[in-house]
N, C-alpha and C positions, 0 to 999 in steps of 0.2 A: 420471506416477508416477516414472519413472527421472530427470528433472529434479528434484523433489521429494527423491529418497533419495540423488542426487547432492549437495545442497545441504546435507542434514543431513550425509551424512560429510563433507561438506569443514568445516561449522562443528564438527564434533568434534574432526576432525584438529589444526583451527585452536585449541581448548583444549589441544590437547599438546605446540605445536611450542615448540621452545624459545626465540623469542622471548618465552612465558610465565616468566618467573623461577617458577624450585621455589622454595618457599617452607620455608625450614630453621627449626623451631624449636630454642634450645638450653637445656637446665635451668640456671637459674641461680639456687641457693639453697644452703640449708644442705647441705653434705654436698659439692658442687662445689668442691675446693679447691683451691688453688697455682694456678697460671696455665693452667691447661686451657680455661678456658671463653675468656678473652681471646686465646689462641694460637689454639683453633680457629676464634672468627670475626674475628681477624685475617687465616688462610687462606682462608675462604670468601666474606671482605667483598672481597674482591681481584677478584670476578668478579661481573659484573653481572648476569650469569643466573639469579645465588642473591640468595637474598634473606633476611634473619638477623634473628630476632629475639628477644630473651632473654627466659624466661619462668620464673616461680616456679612452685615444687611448687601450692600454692593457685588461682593460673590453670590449671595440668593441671589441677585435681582440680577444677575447677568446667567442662573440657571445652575448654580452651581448644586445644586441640589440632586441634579439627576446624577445617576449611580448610588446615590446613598436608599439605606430602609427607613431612617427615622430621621426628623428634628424635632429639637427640645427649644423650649421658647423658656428658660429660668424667670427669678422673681426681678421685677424694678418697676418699670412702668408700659405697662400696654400699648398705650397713644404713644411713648419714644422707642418702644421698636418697633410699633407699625411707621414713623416716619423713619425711621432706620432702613428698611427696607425698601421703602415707598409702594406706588401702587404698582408697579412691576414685580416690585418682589412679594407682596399678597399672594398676586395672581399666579405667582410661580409655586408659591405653598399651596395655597390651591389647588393647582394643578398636579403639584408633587402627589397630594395625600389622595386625590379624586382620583390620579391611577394609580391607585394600591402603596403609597408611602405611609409610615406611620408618622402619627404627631402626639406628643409630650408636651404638656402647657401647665406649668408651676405659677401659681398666684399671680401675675401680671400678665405672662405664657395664658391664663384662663382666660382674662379680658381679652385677650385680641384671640380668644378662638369664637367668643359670642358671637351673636348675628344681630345685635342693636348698636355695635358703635359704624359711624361709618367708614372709621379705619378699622375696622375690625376685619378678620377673617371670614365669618359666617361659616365654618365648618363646624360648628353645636347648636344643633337648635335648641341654644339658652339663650336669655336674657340676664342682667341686673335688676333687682327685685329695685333698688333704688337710685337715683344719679347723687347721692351722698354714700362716698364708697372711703371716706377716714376713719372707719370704725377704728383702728389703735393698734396695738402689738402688744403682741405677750400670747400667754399662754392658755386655752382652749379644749373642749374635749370632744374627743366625737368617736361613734361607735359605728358598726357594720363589718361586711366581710372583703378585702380584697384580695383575690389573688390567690385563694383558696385560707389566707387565713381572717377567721374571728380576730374582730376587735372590736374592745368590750370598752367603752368607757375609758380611753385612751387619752393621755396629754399630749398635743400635738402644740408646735411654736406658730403661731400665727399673724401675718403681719397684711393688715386690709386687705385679701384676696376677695374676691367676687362672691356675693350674694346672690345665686341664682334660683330661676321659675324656667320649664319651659315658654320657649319663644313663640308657640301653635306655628312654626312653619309647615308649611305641609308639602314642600318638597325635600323636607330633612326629616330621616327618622327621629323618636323619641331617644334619649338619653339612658341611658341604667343606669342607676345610684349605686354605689358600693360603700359608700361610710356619710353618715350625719354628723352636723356637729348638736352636740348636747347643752353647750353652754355656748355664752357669749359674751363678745367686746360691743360696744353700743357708743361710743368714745363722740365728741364733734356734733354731737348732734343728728348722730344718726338714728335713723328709726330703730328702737328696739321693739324686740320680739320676732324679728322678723329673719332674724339666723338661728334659734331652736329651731330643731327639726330639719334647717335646709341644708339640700347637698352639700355636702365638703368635700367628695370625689365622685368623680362620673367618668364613664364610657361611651363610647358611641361608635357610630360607622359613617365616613362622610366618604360619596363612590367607593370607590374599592379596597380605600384605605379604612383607617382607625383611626381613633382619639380619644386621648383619658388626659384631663385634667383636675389637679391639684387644687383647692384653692386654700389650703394652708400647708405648711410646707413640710412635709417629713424627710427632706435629705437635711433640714434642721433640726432634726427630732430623733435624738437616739432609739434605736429600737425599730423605729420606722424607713430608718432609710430603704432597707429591703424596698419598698413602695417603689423607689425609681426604677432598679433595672427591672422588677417584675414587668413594669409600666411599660417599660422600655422594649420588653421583648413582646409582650402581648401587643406593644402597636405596631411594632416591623413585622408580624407574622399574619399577612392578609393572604398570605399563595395556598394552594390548595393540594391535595395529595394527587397529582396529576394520573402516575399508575393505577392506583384503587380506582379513582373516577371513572378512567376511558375502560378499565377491566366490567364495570359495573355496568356503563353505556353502552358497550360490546353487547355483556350477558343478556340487555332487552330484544336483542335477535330482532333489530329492524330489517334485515333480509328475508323474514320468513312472517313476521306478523307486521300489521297497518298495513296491508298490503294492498293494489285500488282494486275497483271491481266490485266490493262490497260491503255493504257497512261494518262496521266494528266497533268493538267495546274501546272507549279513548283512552281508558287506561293498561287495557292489557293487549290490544291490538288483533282481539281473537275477535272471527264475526262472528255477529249476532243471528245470521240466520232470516234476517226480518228480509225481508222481496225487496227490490229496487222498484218504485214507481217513476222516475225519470230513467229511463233509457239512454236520454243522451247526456247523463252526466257520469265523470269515471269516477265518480266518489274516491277520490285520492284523500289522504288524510296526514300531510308534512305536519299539521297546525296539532292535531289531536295527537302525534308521536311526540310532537315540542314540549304540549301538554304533561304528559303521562312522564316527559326524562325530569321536568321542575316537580312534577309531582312527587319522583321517586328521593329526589334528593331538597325536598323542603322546603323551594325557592319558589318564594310567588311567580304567577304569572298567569295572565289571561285563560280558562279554563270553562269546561262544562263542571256542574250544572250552572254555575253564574254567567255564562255565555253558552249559545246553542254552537253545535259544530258547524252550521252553513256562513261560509266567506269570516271563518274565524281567523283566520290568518293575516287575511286585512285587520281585522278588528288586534289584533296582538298588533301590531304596529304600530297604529294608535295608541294603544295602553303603555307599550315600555316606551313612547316620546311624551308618557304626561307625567304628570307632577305624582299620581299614582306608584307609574313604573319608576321613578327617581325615590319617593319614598322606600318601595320593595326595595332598594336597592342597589336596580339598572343605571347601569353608566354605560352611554353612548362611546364608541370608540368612531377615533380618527379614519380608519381605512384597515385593508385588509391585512396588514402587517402589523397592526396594532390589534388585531383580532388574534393570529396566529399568534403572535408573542403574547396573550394573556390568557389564551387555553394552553399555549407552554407551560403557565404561571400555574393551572391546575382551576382555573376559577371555569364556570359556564358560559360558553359565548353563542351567541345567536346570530345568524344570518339573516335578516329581517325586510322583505318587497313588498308592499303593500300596491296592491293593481289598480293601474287610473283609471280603469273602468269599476266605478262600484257595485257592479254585477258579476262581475267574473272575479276570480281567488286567487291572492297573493301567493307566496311560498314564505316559507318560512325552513329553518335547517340547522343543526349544530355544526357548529366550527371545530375540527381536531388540531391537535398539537401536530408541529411539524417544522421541518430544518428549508424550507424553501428561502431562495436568495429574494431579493427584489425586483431581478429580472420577471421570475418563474412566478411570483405572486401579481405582478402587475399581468401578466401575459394571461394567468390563470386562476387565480388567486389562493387561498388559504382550502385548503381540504375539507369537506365536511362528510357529516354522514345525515341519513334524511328516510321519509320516508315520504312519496309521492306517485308520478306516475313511473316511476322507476323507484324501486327501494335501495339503499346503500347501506353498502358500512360504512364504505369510502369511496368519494368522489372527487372532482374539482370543484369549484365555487360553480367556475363558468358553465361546467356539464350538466352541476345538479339545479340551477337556476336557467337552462337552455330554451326552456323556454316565453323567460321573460328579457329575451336579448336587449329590446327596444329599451326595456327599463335598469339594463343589469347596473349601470352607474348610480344609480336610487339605491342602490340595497343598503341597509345600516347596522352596525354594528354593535350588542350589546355582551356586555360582561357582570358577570352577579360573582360576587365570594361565594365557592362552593364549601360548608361543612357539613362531610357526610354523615349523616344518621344511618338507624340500623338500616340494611337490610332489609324488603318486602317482599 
């Protein structure tokens, strides 16, 4: 067995190593104007790792997106390539970036990643500080750090990109600034004062993907171009180090601790020692193992002390379907193939039953990486390990959730980007 799971993470690992070229797709249609689209895969085509290939609003909108890591949305106009697209093709970026695609938005690319227009994308929770966006062109400075380097008071070329504030969504996380601009164009009657100080690049996480946009333009700015492919790689890289993870998940020895029968510590799974006064309950503890693995690796998630351990497993159910668990991070998967292939990815997946009796206790369970066909996943479904009235390393979905048959079609699926921190 350990030769066997050996084999499979090494052919995994071997899908992400970067002799694989990321595969960059870039929009190249109506609305992509001036020399944006040619500048930027003149920078990316310089490196054999990427791999560029330009594609029409009509190919997104018919899905052409799936296989690739990234799309770049260049400078022109926002509102003409979100009609380039249309609303089918939004919803396919969308859906691109929300399971784990990255997205690249340079100056117009930035408008339609907003969540104020209503052809916009809504993958940044930003907005436009103002609906007067001809501030002018020319030349601009802004400082901060991207991408590991300082920049100090920098000329960048700038041509009307977006004036952003957070949006207060609160199903989208917060944004992280990486460079301001220092001075400004104010041109048409635009409000000044109101681009000192504001973002001129950001980052962020929309589901399982990324996004960093530009709102002046450094693939026009000597010195800067660096900016793009940095950009570039930091948004196709949402997968996670699958071996270290499951090696780490292994080492909490769910077979020997949270084990039922007696209370235990939620985060080390050692008992406490304190007497059972209910008898007829098996104090099983899936929810408080679920607990203690988002604990070890960083990721929100429903927990003691801001929840008590009783029918907590219910209660995490509730949490990663609200606007909470979407902020954390959690993104709801399709079905259990779309579970199995994004703990392939390396990320944390959750098996999640919340029990229609609100008295009795859910289950809850981590999903493992695994080679099953779609016979063997519909028949059984994706592998997990769990702790419960049986503990596991490894089990079936259907064995380790056996006892909620009546409701096994209800279970849901969630996925969080794992990055691992030290060690505890």
């Amino acid at each position: 067995m350990k030769t066997i799971l050996f084999s499979f993470f090494a052919f995994v690992e071997l899908l992400g190593a970067e002799s694989n070229p990321l595969k960059v797709a870039i929009f190249d249609d109506k609305g992509a104007w001036g020399k944006g689209v040619p500048r930027v895969t003149e920078i990316l085509a310089k490196n054999p790792e990427l791999s560029v290939t330009r594609l029409k609003g009509e190919e997104i909108a018919a899905g052409a997106l799936r296989g690739y890591d990234l799309v770049i949305f260049t400078g022109g106009s926002g509102s003409h390539e979100a009609a380039s697209i249309g609303e089918k093709g939004r919803e396919e970026v969308r859906q691109f970036v929300r399971s784990g695609g990255g997205y690249v938005g340079i100056c117009a690319g930035s408008y339609l990643a907003c969540a104020n227009f209503e052809w916009g994308l809504g993958i940044l929770n930003a907005r436009t500080v103002s609906p007067k966006w001809r501030r002018g062109q020319g030349v601009v400075r802004i400082g901060g750090e991207a991408f590991g380097k300082r920049i100090e008071n920098r000329e960048v070329h700038y041509a009307n990109g977006p004036i952003i504030k957070s949006a207060g969504r609160p199903d989208l996380p917060e944004y992280e600034v990486l460079t301001r601009y220092s001075t400004e164009l104010a041109l048409n009657e635009t409000p000044v004062g109101v681009m000192v100080s504001s973002p001129a690049m950001v980052r962020s996480a929309f589901g399982l993907g990324r996004v960093f946009i530009s709102s002046p333009h450094p693939e026009m700015t000597e010195g800067l171009d660096f900016i793009v492919e940095s950009a570039a790689r930091w948004a196709a890289r949402s997968k996670g180090p699958t071996e270290k993870l499951w090696k780490r998940l292994e080492g909490m020895e769910v077979d020997k601790l949270w084990l039922p029968g007696a209370i235990v510590e939620w985060k080390t799974g050692l008992p406490t020692g304190q007497p059972i006064k209910d008898a007829k309950s098996k104090h099983t503890h899936c929810s408080q193992f679920a607990a203690a693995v988002a604990d070890r690796l960083a990721i929100p998630l429903l927990r003691p002390p801001e929840r008590g351990v009783v029918l907590l497993a219910n209660a995490q159910f509730d949490w990663l379907a609200s606007d909470a668990g979407k902020k954390a991070g959690w993104v709801r998967l399709d079905d259990g193939a779309a579970a199995q292939s994004s703990a392939n990815d390396g990320r944390l997946v959750l098996a999640s039953l919340k029990n229609p009796d609100a008295t009795r206790p859910g289950h809850i369970a981590v999903v493992r990486p695994g080679n099953k066909d779609a016979a063997l996943l519909a028949k059984e479904g994706p592998d997990v390990m769990q702790a419960g009235g049986t503990n596991a390393l490894r089990t079936t979905l259907r064995q380790g959730f056996g006892n909620h048959e009546k409701e096994y079609d209800q279970i849901a699926f969630y996925a969080h980007v794992v990055e691992l921190p030290a060690a505890k």
